[in-house]
N, C-alpha and C positions, 0 to 999 in steps of 0.2 A: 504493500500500500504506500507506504513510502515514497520508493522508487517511483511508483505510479506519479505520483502525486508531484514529484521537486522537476520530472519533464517536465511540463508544461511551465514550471517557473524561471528554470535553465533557458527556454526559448524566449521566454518573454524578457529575461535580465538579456539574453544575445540581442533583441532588438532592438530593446532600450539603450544598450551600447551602442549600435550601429546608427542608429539617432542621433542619440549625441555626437558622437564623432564628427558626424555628413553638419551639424546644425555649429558645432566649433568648428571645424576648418572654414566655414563661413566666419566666424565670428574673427577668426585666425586672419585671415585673407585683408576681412576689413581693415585690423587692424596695422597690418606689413604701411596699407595707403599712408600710415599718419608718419612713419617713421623717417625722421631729419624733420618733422615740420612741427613737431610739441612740446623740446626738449624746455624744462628740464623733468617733463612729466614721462612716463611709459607711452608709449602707441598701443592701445587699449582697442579692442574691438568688442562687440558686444549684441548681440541677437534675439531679440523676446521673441516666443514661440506657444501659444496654445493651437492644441487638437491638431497639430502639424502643421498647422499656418502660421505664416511670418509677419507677427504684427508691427514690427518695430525693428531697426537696425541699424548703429554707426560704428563710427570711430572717434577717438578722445580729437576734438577741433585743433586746430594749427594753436599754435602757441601755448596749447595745455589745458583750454578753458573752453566749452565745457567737456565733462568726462565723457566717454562711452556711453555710460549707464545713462548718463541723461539726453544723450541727443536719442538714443532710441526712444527710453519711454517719452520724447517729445512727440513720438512718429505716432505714435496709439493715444487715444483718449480712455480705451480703458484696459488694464494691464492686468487686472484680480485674474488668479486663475493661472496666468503665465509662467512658463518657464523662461529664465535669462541665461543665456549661456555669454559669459565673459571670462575673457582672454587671463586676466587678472584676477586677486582676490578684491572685491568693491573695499574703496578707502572708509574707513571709520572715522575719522580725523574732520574736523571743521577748520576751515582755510580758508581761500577767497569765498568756497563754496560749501554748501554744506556735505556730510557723509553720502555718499553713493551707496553704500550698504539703507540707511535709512531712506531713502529715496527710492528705493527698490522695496522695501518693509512699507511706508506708507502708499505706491501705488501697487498691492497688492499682491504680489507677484510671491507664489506659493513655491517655487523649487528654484535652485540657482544653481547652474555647473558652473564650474571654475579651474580651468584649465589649470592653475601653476599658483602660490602664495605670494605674499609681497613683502619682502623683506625688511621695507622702510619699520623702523621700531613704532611709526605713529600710526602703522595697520596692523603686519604683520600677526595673524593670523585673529584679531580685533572683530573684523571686517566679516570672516564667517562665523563669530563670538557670537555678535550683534542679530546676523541674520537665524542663528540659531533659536537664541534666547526667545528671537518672535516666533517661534515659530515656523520657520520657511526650513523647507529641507534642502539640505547643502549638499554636494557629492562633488569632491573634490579630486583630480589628476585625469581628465580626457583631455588628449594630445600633450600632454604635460611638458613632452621633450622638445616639441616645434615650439611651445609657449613661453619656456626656458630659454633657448635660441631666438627668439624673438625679442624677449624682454633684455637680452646678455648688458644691452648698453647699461640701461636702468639699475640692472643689478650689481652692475660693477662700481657703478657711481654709489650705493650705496654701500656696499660692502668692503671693494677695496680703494674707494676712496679718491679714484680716479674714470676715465673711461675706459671704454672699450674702444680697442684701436686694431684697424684694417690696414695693413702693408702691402700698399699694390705694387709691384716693377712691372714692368715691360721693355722685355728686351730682346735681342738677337737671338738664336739656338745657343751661341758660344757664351752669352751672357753680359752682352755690353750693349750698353743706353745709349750710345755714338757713336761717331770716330773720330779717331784722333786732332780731327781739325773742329769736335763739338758739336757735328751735325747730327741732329737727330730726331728732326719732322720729315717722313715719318715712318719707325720701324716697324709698327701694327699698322695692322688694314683700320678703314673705316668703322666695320661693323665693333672692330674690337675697344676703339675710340668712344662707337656710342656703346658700351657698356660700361662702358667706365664712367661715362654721363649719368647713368642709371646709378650704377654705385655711388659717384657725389650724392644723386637728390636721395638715397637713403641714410645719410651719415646729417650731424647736426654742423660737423667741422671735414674742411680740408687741409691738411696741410702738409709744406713744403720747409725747405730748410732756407735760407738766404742766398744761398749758391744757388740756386736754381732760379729765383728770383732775379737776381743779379743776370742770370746769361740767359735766359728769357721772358722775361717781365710777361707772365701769363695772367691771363685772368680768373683758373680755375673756381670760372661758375658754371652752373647747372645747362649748358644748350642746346637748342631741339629739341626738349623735350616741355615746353612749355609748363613750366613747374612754376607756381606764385611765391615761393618762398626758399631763399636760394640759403645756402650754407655758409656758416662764417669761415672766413678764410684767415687762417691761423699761419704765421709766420716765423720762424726757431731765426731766432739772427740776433746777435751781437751788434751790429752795425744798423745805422738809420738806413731806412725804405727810402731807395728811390725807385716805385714801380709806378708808371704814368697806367698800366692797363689798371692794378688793382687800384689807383686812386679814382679815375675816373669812373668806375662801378659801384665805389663805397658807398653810394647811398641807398642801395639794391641788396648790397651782401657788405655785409660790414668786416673790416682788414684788423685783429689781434695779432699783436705781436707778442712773443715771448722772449725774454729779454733777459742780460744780466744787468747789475748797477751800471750807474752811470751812462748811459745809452742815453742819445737825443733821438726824440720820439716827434714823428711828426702830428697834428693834429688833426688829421681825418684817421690815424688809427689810434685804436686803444689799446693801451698800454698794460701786459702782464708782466708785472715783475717778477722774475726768480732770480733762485741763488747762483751765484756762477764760481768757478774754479778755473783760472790761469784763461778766465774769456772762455771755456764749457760750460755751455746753460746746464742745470740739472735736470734733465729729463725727467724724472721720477717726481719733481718738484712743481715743475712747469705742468706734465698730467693732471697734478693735485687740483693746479690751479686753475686750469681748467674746467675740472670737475666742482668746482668752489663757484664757478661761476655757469653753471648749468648743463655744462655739457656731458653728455653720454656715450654719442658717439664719434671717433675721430674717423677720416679716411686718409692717411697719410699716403703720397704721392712723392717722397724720394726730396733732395738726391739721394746719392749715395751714401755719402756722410752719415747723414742724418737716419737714412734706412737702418743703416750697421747700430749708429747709437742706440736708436727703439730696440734692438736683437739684441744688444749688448746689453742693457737693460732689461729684457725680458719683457716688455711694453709689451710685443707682439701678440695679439688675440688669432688672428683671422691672418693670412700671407696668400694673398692672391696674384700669382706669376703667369703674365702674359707671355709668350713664346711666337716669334717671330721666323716663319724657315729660311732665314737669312746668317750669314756669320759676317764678323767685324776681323777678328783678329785679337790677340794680346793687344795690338796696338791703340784698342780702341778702349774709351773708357767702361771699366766697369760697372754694374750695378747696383755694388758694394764697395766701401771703401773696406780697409782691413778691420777683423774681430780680432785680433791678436790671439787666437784659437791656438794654442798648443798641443792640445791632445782632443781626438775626436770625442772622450766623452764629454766635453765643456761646451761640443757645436749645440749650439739654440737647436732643436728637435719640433718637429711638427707630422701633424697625422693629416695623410691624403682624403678630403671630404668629398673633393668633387674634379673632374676633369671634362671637359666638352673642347668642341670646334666652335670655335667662334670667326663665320669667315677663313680664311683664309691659314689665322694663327689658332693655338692650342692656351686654354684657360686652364689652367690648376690653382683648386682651392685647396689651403691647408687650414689647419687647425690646430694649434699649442697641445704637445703633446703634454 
């Protein structure tokens, strides 16, 4: 009788998973949209659902305000009854706005999945406290792992205190950004160009080192792709900016410097101070500071210098290497400047996430082993 009896409940918990799941990668999806454009909040996505119909669905607004949870239940006038399925744990906390978790308790909403918890100590786990207590049943961890990987920027700003940072190169088979005489527009094809467009408009920051600045005064913002909210463009340099491209854009994407003492700063950027040694910014320092003033996630873009430092440092979250079927030569400059690696246990270690064709050249994604 037993056994009779727990089939039919074994099929019904399979469906209900399969539900969830199909109703979070929805909420998952939404949420990818908001990322580079909410920092210093999470990119939250969020789904109300009765009797299998979608009554309600966003993402946390550009700049942070409002959350997920509320631009949906804006979409339904009436939510009793509903399931929410959001990306995050709903915040408990009162801020500009009120609790999300209560905001989901007052419009009625009787079940809540929740993809992944929220770290920050002013929810962290508060949030399905609150929805408990009322009564709303909670079931926590569908998609957990994509939820994790999505929120990584959020999480590292809170936890270790800095962002999360992407290390893009692109370069030749042999491993060189030029040649010898500097040139190096352009070693990837187009298509591989616009993904790297795509990668800016999901990062909050880009950034470059002052030598790259210096020998091509780029403007690394978001193009083509029609995005309304461009990335701030972060600069590692010891030396005053003279970039006429990133000046005349700065009122579109705004130019951070990170900096040691004594540096003249000009007045359309703003200024992050860190600590410097012998004119080496601190890297681990300058992150902080970064992360102190909102930011989550980085996309760093080279040089080489600067690449090696983030690796020597162990910055690296994410190392995305573009591969060009071209060679340069020894002669041409590298992609790296030196680690002073003496023994192969001490090389910076990363695990292979992803590989595809991009056009012409070859993408490898890695990930911090």
């Amino acid at each position: 009788m037993t056994l009779t009896n727990s089939f039919p409940n074994c099929v019904r918990m399979q469906n209900q998973k399969k539900t969830d799941t199909r109703f979070m990668a929805l909420a998952l999806m939404l949420g990818r949209r908001g990322m580079g454009r909410v920092w210093p909040n999470p990119a939250v996505g969020c789904v109300l659902v009765r009797n299998g119909a979608i009554l309600g669905r966003g993402r946390t607004a550009d700049g942070g305000r409002p959350h997920a949870e509320v631009v949906a239940l804006a979409q339904t006038g009436d939510a009793r009854g509903a399931t929410a399925y959001v990306t995050l744990e709903p915040c408990a906390h009162t801020g500009q706005t009120g609790p999300c978790a209560q905001a989901l308790i007052d419009a009625g909403v009787t079940r809540v999945v929740v993809a992944t918890t929220d770290p920050d100590p002013r929810v962290s786990g508060q949030g399905i406290a609150m929805l408990r207590g009322a009564g709303v049943q909670v079931d926590v961890g569908i998609c957990a792992a994509k939820a994790d990987a999505d929120h990584a920027g959020f999480f590292s700003r809170i936890t270790q205190k800095r962002p999360f940072l992407t290390l893009k190169i692109a370069s030749t088979l042999d491993g060189r950004i030029a040649t010898a005489t500097g040139e190096s527009q352009w070693i990837t094809g187009p298509d591989a160009r616009r993904a790297v467009h795509m990668m800016r408009a999901r990062h909050d920051a880009v950034m470059v080192g002052g030598g790259t600045v210096r020998a091509d005064d780029p403007t690394l913002t978001v193009r083509g792709l029609g995005v309304s909210r461009q990335p701030v463009r972060v600069i590692v340099s010891n030396a005053p900016l003279v970039a006429p491209n990133l000046q005349a854009s700065v009122a579109n994407s705004p130019v951070w410097q990170c900096h040691g003492p004594d540096v003249a700063i000009p007045d359309w950027v703003t200024s992050i101070a860190c600590p410097a040694s012998d004119g080496t910014i601190n890297l681990v320092a300058a992150m902080a500071a970064l992360a102190e003033h909102g930011i989550t996630r980085v996309f760093c873009e080279g040089g080489g210098a600067l690449a090696a430092s983030l690796l020597s440092a162990g910055l690296v979250d994410d190392l995305v290497v573009f591969h060009a079927g071209c060679v340069i030569g020894h002669d041409g400059i590298p992609s790296l400047a030196g680690l002073g690696v003496q023994a192969l246990a001490d090389a910076p270690r990363f695990e292979l996430a992803d590989v595809r064709a991009v056009g012409p050249d070859i993408m490898h994604r890695w990930t911090r082993a």
